[in-house]
PyMOL CGO cylinders between C-alpha atoms (Angstrom):
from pymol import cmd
from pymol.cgo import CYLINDER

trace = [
    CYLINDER, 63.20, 1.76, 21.47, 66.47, 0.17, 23.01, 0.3, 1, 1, 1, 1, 1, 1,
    CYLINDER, 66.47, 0.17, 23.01, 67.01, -2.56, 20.33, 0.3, 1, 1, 1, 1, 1, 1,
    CYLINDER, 67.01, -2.56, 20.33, 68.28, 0.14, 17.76, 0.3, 1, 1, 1, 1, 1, 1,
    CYLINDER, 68.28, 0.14, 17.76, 64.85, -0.11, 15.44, 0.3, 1, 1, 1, 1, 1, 1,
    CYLINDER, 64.85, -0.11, 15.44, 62.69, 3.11, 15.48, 0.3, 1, 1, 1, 1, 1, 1,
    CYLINDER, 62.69, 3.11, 15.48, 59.14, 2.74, 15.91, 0.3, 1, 1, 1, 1, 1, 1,
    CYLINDER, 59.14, 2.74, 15.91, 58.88, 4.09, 12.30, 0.3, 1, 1, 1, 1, 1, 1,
    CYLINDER, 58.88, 4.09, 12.30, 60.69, 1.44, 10.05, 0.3, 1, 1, 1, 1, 1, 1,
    CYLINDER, 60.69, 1.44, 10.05, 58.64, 0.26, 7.52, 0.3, 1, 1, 1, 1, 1, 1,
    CYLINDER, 58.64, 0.26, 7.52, 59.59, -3.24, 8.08, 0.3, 1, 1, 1, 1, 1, 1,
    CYLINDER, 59.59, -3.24, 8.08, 59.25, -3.37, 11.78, 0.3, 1, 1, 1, 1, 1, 1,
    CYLINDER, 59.25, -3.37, 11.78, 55.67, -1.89, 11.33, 0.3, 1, 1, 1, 1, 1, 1,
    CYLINDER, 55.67, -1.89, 11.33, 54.75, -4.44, 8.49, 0.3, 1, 1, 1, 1, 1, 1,
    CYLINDER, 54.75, -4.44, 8.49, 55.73, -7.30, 10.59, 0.3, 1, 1, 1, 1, 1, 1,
    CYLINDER, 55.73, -7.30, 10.59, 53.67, -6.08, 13.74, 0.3, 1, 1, 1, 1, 1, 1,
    CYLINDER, 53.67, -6.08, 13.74, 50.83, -5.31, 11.32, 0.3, 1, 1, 1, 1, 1, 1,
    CYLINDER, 50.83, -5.31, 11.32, 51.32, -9.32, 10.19, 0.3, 1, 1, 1, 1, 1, 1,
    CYLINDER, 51.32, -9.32, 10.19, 51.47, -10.95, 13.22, 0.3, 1, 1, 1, 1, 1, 1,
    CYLINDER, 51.47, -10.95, 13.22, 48.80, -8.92, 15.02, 0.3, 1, 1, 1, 1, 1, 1,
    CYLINDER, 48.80, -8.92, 15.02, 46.73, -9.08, 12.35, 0.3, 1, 1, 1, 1, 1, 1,
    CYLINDER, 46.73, -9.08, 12.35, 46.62, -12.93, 12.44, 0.3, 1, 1, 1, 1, 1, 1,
    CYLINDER, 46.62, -12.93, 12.44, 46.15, -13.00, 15.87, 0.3, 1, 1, 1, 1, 1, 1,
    CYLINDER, 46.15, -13.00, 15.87, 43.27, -10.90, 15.74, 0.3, 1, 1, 1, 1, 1, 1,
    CYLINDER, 43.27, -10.90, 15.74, 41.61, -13.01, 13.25, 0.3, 1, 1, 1, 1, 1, 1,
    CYLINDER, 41.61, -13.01, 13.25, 42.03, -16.24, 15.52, 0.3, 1, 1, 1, 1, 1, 1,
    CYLINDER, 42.03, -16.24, 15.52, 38.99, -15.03, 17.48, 0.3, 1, 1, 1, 1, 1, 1,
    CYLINDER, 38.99, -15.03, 17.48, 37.46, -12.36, 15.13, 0.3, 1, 1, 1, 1, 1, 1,
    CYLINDER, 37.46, -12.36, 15.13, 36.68, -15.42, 13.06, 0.3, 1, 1, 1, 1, 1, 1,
    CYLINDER, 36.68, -15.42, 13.06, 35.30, -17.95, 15.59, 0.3, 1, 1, 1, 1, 1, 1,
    CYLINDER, 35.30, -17.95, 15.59, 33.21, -15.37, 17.06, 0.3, 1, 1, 1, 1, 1, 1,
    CYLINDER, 33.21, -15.37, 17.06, 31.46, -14.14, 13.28, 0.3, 1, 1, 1, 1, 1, 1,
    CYLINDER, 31.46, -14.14, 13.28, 30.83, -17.51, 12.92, 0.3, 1, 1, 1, 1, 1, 1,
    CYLINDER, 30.83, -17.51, 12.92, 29.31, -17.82, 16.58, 0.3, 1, 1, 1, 1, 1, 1,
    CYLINDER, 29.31, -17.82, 16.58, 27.25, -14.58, 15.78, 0.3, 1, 1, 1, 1, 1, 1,
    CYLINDER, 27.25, -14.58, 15.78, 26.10, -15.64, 12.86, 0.3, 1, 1, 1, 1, 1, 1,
    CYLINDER, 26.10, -15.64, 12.86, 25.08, -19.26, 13.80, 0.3, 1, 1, 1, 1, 1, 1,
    CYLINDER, 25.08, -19.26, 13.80, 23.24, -17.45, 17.13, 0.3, 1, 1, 1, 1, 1, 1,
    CYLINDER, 23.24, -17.45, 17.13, 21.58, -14.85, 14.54, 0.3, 1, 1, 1, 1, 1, 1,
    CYLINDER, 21.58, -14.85, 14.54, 20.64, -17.53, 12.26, 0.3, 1, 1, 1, 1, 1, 1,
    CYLINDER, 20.64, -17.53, 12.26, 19.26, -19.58, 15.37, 0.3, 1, 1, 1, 1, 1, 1,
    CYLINDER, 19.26, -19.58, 15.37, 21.92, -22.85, 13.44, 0.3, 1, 1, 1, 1, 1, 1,
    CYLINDER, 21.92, -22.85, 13.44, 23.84, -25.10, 15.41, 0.3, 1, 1, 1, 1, 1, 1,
    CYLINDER, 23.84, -25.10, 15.41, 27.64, -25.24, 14.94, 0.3, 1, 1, 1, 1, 1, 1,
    CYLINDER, 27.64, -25.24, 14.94, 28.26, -28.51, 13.47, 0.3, 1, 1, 1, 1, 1, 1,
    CYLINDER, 28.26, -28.51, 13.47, 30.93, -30.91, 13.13, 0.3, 1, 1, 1, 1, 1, 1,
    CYLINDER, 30.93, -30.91, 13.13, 32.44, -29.37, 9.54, 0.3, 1, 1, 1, 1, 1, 1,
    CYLINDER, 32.44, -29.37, 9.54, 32.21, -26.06, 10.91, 0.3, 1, 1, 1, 1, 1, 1,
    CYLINDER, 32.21, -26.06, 10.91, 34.41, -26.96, 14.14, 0.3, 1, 1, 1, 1, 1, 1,
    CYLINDER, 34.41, -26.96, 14.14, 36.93, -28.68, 12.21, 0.3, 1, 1, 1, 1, 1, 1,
    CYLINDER, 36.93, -28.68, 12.21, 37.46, -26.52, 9.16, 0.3, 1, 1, 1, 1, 1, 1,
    CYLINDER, 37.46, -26.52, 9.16, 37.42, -23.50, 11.63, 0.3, 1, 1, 1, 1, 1, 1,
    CYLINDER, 37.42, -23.50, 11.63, 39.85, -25.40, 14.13, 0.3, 1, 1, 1, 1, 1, 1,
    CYLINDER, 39.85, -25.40, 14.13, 42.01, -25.83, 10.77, 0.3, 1, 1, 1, 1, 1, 1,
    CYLINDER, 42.01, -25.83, 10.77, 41.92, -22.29, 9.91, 0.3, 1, 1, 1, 1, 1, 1,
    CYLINDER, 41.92, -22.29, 9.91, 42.71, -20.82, 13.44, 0.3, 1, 1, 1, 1, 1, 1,
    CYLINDER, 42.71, -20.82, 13.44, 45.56, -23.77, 13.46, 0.3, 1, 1, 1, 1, 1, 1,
    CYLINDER, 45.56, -23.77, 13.46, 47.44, -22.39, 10.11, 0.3, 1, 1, 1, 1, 1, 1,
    CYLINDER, 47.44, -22.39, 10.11, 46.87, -18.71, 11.42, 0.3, 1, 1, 1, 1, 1, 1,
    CYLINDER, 46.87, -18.71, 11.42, 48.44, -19.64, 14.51, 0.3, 1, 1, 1, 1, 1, 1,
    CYLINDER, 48.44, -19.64, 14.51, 51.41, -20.30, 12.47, 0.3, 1, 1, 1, 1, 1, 1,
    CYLINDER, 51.41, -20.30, 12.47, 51.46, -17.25, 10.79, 0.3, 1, 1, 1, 1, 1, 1,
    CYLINDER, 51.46, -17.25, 10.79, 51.38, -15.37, 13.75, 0.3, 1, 1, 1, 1, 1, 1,
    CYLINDER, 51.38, -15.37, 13.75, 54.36, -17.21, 15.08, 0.3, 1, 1, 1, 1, 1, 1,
    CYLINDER, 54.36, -17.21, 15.08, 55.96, -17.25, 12.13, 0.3, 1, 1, 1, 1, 1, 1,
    CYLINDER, 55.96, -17.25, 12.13, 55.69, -12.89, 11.45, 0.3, 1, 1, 1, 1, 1, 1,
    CYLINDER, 55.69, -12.89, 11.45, 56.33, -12.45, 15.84, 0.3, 1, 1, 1, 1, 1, 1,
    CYLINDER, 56.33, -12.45, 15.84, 59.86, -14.87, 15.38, 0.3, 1, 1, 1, 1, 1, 1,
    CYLINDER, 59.86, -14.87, 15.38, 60.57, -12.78, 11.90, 0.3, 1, 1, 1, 1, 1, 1,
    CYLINDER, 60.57, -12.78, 11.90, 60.03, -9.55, 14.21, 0.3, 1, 1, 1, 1, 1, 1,
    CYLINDER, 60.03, -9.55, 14.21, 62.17, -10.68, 17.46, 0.3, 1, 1, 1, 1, 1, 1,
    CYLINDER, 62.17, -10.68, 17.46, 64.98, -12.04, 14.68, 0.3, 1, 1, 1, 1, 1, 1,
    CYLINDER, 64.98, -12.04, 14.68, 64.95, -8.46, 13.02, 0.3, 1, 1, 1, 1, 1, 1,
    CYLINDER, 64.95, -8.46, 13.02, 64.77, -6.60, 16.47, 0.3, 1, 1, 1, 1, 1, 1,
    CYLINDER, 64.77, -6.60, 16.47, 67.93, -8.69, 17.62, 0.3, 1, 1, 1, 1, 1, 1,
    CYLINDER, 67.93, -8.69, 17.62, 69.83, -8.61, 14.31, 0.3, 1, 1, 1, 1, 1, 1,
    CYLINDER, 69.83, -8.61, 14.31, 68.88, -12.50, 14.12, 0.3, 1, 1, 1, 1, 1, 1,
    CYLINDER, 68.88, -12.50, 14.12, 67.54, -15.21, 11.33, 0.3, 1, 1, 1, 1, 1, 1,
    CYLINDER, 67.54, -15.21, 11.33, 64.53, -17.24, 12.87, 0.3, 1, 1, 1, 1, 1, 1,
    CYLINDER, 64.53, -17.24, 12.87, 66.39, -20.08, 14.37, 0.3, 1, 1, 1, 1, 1, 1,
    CYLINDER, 66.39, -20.08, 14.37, 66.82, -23.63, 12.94, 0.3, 1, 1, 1, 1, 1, 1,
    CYLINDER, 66.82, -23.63, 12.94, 65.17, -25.17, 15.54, 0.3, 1, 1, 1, 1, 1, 1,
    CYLINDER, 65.17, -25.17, 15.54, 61.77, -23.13, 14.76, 0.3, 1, 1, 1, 1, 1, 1,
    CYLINDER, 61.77, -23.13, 14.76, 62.15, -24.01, 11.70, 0.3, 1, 1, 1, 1, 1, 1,
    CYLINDER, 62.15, -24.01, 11.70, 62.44, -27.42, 12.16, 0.3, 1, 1, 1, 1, 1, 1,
    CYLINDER, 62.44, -27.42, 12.16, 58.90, -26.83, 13.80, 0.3, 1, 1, 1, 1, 1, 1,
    CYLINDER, 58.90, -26.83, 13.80, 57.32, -24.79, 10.94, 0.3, 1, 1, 1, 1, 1, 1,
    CYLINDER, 57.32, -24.79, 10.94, 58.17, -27.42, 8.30, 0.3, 1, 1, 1, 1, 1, 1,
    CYLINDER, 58.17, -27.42, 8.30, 56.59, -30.55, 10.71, 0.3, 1, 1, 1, 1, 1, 1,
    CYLINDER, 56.59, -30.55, 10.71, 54.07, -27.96, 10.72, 0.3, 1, 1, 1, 1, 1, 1,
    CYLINDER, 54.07, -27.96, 10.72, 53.17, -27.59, 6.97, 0.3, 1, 1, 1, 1, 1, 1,
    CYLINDER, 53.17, -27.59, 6.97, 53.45, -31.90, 6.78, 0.3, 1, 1, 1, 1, 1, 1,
    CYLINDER, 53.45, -31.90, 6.78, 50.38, -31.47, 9.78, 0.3, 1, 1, 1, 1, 1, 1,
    CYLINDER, 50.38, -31.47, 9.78, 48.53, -29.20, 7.97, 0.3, 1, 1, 1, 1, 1, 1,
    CYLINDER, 48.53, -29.20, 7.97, 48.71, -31.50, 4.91, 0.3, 1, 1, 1, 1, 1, 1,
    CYLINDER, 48.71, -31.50, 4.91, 47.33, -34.06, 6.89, 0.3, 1, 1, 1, 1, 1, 1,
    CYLINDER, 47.33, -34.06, 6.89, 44.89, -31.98, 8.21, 0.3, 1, 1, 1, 1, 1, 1,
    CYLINDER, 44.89, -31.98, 8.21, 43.56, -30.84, 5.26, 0.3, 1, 1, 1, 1, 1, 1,
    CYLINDER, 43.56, -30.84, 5.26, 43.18, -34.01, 3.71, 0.3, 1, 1, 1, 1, 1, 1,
    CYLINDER, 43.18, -34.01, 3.71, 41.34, -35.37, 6.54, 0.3, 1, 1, 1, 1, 1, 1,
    CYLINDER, 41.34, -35.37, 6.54, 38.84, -32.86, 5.94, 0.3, 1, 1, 1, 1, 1, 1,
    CYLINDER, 38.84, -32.86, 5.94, 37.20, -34.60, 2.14, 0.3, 1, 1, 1, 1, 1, 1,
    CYLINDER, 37.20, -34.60, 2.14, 37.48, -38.07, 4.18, 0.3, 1, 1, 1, 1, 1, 1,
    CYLINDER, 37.48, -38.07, 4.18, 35.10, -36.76, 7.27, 0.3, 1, 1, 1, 1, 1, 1,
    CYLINDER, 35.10, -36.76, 7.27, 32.91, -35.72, 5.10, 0.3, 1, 1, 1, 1, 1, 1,
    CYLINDER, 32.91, -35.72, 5.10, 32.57, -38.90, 2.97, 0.3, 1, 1, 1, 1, 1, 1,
    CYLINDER, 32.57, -38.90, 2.97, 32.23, -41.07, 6.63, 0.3, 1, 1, 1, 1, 1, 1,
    CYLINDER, 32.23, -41.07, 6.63, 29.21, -38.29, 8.03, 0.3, 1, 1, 1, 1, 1, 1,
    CYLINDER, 29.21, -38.29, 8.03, 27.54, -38.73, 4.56, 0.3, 1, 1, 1, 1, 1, 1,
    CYLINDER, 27.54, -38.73, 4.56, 28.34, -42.54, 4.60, 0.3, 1, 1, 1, 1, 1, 1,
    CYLINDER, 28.34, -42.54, 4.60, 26.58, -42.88, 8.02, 0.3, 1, 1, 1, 1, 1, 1,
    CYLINDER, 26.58, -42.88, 8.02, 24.13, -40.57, 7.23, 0.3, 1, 1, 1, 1, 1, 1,
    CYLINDER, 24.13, -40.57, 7.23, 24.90, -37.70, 9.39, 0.3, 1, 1, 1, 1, 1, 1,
    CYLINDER, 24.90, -37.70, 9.39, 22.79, -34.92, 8.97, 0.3, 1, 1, 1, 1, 1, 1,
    CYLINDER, 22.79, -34.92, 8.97, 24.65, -32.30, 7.74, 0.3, 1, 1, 1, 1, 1, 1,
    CYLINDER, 24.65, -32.30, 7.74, 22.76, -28.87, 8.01, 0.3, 1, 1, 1, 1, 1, 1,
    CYLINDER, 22.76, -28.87, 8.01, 22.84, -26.12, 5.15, 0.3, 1, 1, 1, 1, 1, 1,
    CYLINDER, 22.84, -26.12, 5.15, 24.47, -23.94, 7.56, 0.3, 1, 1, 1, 1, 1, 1,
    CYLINDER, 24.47, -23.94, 7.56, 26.92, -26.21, 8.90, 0.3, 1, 1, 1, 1, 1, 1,
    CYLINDER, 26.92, -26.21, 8.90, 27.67, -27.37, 5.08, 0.3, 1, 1, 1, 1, 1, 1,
    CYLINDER, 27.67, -27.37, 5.08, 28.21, -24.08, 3.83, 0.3, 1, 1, 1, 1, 1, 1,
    CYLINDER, 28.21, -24.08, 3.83, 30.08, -22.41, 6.66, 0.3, 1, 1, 1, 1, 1, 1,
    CYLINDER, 30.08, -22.41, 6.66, 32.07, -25.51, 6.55, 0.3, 1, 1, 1, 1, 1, 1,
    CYLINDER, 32.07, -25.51, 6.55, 33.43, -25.69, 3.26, 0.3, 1, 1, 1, 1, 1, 1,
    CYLINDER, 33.43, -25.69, 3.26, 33.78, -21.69, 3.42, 0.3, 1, 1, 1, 1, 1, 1,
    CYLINDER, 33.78, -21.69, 3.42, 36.57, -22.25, 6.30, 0.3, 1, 1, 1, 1, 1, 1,
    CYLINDER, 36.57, -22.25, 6.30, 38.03, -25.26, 4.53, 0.3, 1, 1, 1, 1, 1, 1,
    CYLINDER, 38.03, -25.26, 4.53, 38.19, -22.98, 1.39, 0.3, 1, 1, 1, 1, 1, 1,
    CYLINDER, 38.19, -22.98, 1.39, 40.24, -20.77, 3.76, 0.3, 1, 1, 1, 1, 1, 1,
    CYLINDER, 40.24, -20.77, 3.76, 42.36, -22.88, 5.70, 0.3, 1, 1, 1, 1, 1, 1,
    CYLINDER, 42.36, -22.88, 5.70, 43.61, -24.40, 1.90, 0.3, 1, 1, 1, 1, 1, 1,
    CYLINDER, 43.61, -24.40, 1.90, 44.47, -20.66, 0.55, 0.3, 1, 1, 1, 1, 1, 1,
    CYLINDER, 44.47, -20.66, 0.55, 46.15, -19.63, 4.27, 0.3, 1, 1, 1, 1, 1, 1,
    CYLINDER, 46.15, -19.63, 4.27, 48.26, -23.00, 3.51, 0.3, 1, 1, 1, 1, 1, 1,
    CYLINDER, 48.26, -23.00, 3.51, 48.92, -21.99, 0.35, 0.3, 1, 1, 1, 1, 1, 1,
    CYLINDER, 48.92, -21.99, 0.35, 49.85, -18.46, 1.52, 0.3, 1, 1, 1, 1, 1, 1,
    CYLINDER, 49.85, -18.46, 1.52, 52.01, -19.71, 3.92, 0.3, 1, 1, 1, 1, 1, 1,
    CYLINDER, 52.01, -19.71, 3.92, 53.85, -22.68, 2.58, 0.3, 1, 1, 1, 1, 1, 1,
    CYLINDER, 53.85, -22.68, 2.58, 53.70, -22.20, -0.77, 0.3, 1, 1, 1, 1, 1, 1,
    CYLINDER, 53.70, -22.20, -0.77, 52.94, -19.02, -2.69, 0.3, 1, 1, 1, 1, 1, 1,
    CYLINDER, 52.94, -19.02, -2.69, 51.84, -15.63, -1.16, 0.3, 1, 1, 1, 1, 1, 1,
    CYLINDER, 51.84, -15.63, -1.16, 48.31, -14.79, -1.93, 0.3, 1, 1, 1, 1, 1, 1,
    CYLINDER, 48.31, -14.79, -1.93, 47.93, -11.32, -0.27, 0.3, 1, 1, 1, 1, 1, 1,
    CYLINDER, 47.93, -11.32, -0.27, 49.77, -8.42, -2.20, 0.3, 1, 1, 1, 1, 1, 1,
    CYLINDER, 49.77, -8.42, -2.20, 48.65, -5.57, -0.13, 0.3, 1, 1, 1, 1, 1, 1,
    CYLINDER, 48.65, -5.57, -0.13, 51.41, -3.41, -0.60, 0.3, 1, 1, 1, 1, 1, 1,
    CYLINDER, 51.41, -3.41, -0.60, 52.96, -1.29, -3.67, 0.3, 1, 1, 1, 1, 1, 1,
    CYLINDER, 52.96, -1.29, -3.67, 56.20, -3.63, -3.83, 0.3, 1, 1, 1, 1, 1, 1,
    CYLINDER, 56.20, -3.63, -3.83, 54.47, -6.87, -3.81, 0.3, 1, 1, 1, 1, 1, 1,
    CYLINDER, 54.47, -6.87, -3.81, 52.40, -5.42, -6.64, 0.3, 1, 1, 1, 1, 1, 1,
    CYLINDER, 52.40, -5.42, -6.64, 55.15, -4.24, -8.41, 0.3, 1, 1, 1, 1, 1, 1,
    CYLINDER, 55.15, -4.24, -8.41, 56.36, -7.84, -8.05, 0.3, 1, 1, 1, 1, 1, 1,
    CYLINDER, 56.36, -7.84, -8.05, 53.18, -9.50, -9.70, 0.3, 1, 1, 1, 1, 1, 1,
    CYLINDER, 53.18, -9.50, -9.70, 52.94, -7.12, -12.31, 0.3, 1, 1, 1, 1, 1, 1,
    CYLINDER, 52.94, -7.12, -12.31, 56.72, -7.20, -13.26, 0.3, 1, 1, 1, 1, 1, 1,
    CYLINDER, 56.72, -7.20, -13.26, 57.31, -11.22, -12.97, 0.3, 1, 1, 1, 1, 1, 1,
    CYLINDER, 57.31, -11.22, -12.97, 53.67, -12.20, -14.17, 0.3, 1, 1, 1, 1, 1, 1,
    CYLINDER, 53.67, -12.20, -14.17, 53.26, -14.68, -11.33, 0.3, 1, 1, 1, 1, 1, 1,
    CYLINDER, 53.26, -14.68, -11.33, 52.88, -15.38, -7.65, 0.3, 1, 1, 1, 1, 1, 1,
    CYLINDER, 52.88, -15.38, -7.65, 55.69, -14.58, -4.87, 0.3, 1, 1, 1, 1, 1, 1,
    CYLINDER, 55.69, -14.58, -4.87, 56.94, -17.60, -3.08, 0.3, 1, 1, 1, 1, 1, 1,
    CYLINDER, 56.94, -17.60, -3.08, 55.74, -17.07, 0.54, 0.3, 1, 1, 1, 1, 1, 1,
    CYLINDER, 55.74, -17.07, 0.54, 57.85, -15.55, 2.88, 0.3, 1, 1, 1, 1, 1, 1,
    CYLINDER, 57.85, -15.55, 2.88, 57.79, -18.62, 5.13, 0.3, 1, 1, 1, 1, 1, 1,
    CYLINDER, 57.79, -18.62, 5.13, 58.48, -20.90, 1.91, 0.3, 1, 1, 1, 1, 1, 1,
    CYLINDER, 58.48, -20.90, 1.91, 61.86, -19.20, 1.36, 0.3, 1, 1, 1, 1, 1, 1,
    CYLINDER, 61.86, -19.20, 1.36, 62.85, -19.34, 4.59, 0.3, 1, 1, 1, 1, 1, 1,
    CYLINDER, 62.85, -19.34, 4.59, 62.43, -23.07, 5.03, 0.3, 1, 1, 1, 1, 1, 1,
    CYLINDER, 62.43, -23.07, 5.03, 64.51, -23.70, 1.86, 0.3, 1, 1, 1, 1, 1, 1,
    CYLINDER, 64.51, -23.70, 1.86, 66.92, -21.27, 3.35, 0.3, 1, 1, 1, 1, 1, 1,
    CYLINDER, 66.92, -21.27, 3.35, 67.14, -23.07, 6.74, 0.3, 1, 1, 1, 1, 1, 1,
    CYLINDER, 67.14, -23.07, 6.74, 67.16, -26.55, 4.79, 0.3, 1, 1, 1, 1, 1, 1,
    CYLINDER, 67.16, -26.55, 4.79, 70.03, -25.76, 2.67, 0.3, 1, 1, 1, 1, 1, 1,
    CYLINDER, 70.03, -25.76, 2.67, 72.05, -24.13, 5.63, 0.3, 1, 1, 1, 1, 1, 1,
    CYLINDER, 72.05, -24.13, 5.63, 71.47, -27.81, 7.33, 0.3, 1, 1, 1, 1, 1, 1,
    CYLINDER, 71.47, -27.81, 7.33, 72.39, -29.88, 4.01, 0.3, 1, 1, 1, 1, 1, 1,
    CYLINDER, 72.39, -29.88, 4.01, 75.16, -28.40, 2.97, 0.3, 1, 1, 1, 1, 1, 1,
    CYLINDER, 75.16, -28.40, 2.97, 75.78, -28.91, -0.74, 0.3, 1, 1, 1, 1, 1, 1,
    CYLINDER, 75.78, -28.91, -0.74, 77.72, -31.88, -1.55, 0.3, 1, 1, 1, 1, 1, 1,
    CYLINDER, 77.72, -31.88, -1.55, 80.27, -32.26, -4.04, 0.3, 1, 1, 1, 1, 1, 1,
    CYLINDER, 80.27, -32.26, -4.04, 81.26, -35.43, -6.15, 0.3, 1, 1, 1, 1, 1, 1,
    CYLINDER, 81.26, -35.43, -6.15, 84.88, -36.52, -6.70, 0.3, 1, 1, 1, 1, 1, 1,
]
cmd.load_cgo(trace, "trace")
């Protein structure tokens, strides 16, 4: 490769594995839950296109997130303040989102939409989902799929702050310098 990083480092291949991986599930998801609703002969309703739409949304992100950490490392380069800018409107969205959720679901049971078991279920599966990939994203990381991050719960007894969590405070306190009082 011409940018200096062999095909073989560890980190390059962890980051592709990341951000491909996300991407991949952006559709592998949609379409188990289309096979599975077409199986079961169940419509897709309204809770399973939003909490779907709100996991695909945050797993967007974290494909954008690992693909900037990859073109950053490839160049020598921090993700840049602007994106990150973008990634922390982001995880105020997401909030948003995410609360919305509990709130359409008291108005269709308020005006007596008729929720199916299907669409219930499979709905509050996704929303279960998009919660822990916003967790695992903005807050603490959730997956520990490799030796060191196991090494790290089992030494410090407690979650990892996300990736993308650390590098927010980072690019916040490289904006806000600290001040000092006279």
């Amino acid at each position: 490769m011409h940018d200096g990083l062999s095909r073989k480092d560890p980190l390059t291949g962890r980051l592709r594995y990341l951000w491909t991986g996300e991407l991949f599930n952006i559709f592998f998801l949609p379409a188990t839950v289309l096979y599975i609703a077409h199986t079961l002969q169940q419509p897709i309703g309204p809770l399973i296109l939003y909490s779907v739409g709100i996991v695909i949304w945050i797993l967007g992100q974290g494909s954008a997130y690992w693909w900037l950490k990859l073109q950053g490392l490839k160049v020598g380069q921090p993700i840049s303040n602007t994106h990150m800018r973008w990634f922390a409107v982001l995880k105020k969205v997401n909030g948003c989102l995410l609360s919305a959720a509990p709130v359409l679901v008291g108005v269709g049971l308020a005006t007596h939409h008729p929720f199916t078991l299907f669409d219930g279920v499979t709905g509050a599966v996704f929303y279960f989902l998009a919660v822990l990939e916003q967790i695992n994203y903005y807050h603490y990381q959730l997956m520990y799929d490799c030796p060191s991050d196991w090494r790290y719960l089992i030494r410090h007894k407690k979650l990892k702050r996300s990736n993308l969590s650390r590098t927010l405070e980072q690019a916040q306190n490289s904006s806000n310098p600290p001040t000092t009082t006279t």
